[in-house]
VOPAGU-2260 file (C-alpha; in pm, 1 decimal, decimal comma):
REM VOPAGU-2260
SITE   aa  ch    i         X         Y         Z
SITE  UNK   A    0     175,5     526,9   -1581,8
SITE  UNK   A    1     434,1     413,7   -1847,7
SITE  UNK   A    2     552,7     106,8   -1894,4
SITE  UNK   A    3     894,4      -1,7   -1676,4
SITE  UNK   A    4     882,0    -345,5   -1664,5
SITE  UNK   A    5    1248,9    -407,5   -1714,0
SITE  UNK   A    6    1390,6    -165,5   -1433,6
SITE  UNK   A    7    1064,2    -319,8   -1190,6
SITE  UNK   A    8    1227,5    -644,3   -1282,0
SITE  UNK   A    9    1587,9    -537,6   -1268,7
SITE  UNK   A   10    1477,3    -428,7    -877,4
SITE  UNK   A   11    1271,9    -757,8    -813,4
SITE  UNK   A   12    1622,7    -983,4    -912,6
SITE  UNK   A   13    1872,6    -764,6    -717,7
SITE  UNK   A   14    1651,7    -779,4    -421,0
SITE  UNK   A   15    1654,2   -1176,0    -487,7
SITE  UNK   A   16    2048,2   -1130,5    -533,2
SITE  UNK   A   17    2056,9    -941,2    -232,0
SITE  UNK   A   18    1912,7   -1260,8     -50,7
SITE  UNK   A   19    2080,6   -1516,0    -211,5
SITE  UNK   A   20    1764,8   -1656,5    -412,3
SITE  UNK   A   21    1733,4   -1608,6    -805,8
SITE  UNK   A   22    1440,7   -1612,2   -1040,3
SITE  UNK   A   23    1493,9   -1954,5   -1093,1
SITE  UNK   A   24    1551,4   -2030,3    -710,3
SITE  UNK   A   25    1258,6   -1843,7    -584,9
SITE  UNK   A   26     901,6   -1922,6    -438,4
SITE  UNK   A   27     837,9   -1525,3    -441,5
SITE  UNK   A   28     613,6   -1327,8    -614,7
SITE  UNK   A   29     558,8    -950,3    -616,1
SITE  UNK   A   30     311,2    -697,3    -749,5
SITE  UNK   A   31     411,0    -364,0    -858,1
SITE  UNK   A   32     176,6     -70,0    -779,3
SITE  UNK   A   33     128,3     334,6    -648,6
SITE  UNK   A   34     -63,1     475,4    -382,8
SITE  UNK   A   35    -313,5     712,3    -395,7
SITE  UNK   A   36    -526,8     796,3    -761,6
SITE  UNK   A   37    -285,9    1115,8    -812,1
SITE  UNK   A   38      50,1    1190,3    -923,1
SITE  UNK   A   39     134,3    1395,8    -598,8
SITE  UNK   A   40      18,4    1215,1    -358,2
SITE  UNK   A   41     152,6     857,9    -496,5
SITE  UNK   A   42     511,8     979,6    -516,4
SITE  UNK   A   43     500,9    1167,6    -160,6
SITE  UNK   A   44     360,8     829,7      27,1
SITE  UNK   A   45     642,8     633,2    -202,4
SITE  UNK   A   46     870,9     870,6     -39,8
SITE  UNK   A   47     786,3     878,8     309,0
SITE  UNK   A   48     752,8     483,3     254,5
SITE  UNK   A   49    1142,4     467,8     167,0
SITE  UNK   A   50    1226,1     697,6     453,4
SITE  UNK   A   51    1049,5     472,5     667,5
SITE  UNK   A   52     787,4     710,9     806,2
SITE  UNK   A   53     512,2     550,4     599,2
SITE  UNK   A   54     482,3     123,9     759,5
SITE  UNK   A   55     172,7      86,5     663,9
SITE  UNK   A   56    -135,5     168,3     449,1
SITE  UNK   A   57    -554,2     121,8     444,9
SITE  UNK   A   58    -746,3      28,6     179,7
SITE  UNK   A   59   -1177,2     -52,1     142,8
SITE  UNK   A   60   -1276,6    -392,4     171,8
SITE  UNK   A   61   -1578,2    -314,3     -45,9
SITE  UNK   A   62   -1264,5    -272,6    -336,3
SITE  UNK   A   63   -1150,1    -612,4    -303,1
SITE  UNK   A   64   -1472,6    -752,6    -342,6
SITE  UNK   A   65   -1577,0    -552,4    -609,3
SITE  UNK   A   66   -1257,0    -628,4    -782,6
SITE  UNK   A   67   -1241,3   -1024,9    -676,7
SITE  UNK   A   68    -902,6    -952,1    -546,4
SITE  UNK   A   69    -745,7   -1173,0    -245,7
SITE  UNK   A   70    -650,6    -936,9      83,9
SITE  UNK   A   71    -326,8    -891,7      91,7
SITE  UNK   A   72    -109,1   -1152,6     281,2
SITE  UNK   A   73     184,1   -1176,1     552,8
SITE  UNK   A   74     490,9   -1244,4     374,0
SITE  UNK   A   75     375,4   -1059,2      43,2
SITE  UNK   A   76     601,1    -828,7    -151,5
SITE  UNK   A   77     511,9    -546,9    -331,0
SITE  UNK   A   78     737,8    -276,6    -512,1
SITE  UNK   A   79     632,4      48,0    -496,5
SITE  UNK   A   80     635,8     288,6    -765,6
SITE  UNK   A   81     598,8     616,5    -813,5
SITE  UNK   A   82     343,8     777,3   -1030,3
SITE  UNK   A   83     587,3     708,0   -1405,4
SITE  UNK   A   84     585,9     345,0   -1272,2
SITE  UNK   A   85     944,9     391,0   -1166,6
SITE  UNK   A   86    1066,3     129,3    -886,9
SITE  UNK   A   87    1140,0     316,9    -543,6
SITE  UNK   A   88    1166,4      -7,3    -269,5
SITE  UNK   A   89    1048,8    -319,3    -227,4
SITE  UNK   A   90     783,6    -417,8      71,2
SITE  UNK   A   91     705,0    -669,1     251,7
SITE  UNK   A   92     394,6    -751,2     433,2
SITE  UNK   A   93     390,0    -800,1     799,3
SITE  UNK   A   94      12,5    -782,4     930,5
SITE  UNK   A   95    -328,1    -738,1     815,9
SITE  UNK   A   96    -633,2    -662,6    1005,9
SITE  UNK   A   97    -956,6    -602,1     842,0
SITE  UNK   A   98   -1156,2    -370,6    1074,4
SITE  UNK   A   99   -1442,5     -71,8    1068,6
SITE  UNK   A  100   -1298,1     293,7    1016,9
SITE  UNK   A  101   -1414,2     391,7    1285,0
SITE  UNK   A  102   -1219,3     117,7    1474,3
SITE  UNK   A  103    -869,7     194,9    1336,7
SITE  UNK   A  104    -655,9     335,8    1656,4
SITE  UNK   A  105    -413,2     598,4    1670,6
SITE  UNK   A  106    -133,8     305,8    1691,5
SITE  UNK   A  107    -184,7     274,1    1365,0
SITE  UNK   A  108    -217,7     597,9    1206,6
SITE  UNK   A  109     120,2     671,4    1356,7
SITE  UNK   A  110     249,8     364,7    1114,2
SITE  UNK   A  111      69,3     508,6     846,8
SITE  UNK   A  112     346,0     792,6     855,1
SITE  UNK   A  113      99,0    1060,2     737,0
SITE  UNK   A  114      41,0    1426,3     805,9
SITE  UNK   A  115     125,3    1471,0    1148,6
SITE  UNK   A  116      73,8    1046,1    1195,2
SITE  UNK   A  117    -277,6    1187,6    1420,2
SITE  UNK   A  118    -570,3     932,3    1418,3
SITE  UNK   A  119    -777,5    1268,5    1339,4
SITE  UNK   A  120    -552,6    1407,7    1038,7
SITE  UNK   A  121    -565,3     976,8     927,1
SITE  UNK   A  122    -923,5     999,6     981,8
SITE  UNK   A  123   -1017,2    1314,2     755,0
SITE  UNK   A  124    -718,6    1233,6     452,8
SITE  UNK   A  125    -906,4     876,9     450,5
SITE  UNK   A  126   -1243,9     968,1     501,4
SITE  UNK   A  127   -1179,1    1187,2     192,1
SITE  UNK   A  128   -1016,7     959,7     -46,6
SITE  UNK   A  129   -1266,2     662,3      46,7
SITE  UNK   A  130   -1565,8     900,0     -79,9
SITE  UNK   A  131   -1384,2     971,9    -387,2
SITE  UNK   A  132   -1335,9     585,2    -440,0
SITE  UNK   A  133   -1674,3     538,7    -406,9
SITE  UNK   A  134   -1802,8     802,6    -556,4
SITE  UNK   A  135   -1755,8     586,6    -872,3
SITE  UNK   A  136   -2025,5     312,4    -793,0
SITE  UNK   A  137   -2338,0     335,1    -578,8
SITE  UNK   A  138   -2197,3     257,2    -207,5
SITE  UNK   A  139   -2194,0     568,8       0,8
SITE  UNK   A  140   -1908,8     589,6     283,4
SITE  UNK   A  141   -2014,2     476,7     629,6
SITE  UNK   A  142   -1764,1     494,6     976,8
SITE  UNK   A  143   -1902,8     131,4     974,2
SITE  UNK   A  144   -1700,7      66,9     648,7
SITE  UNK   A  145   -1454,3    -241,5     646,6
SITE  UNK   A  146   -1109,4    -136,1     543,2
SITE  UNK   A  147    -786,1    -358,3     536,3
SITE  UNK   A  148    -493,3    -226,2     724,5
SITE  UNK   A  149    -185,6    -344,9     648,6
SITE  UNK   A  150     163,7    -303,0     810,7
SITE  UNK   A  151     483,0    -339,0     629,8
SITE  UNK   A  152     854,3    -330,4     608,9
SITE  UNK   A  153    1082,1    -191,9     371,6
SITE  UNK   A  154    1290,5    -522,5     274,5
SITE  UNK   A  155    1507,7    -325,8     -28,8
């Protein structure tokens, strides 16, 4: 991914501009980041995400632990990218469960916004890239897994 950090930040103040705040003025933060671990798939989900199809997305609890990261948060922004690191929209964060896979309803793999929004097409596309993920340590992928789903809004 190259490095855009003025057009990501260009985004991040005319979506501040847009709501009347200013870097100065501001108690918001963002992170900038791409689905998926290839080029094709990261700019398709950015796509469907700015079309609104795609409100939400899952992710492995393991990866947050194994990364120390914090779960994402209501009221977060994020600005999606595609796979250059260009800016496409800016999210926002409106829920986050953290549940088992095999838990996660058809509900929300109809806000996921992928394939044919199925629970079984969400179930196989995830069940894939999860084993992939993992694939790179020792943990082998169980239905019992933990995974974060979160639901979002396009905000700019």
């Amino acid at each position: 991914m190259g490095n855009n950090n003025s057009i990501i930040n260009e985004m991040w103040r005319a979506y501040l501009k847009s709501i009347g705040e200013t870097i100065k003025t501001t108690e918001k933060e963002y992170e900038a980041w791409h689905f998926c671990m290839d080029e094709k798939n990261a700019n398709e989900l950015a796509e469907l995400v700015k079309k609104g199809i795609k409100r939400g997305t899952t992710s492995l609890y393991h990866s947050y632990q194994l990364e120390n990261e914090p779960l994402p948060e209501i009221g977060q922004h994020n600005i999606i990218l595609d796979w250059q690191g260009n800016p496409q929209c800016i999210i926002k964060t409106t829920n986050v469960e953290v549940v088992k896979f095999k838990e996660v309803t058809e509900a929300f793999a109809k806000i996921e916004g992928e394939g044919d929004g199925s629970l079984d097409y969400w179930k196989k596309v995830h069940r894939i890239a999860f084993e992939k993920e993992l694939s790179m340590g020792e943990k082998m992928f169980s239905d019992n897994m933990l995974v974060v789903c979160e639901v979002f809004e396009v905000v700019y």
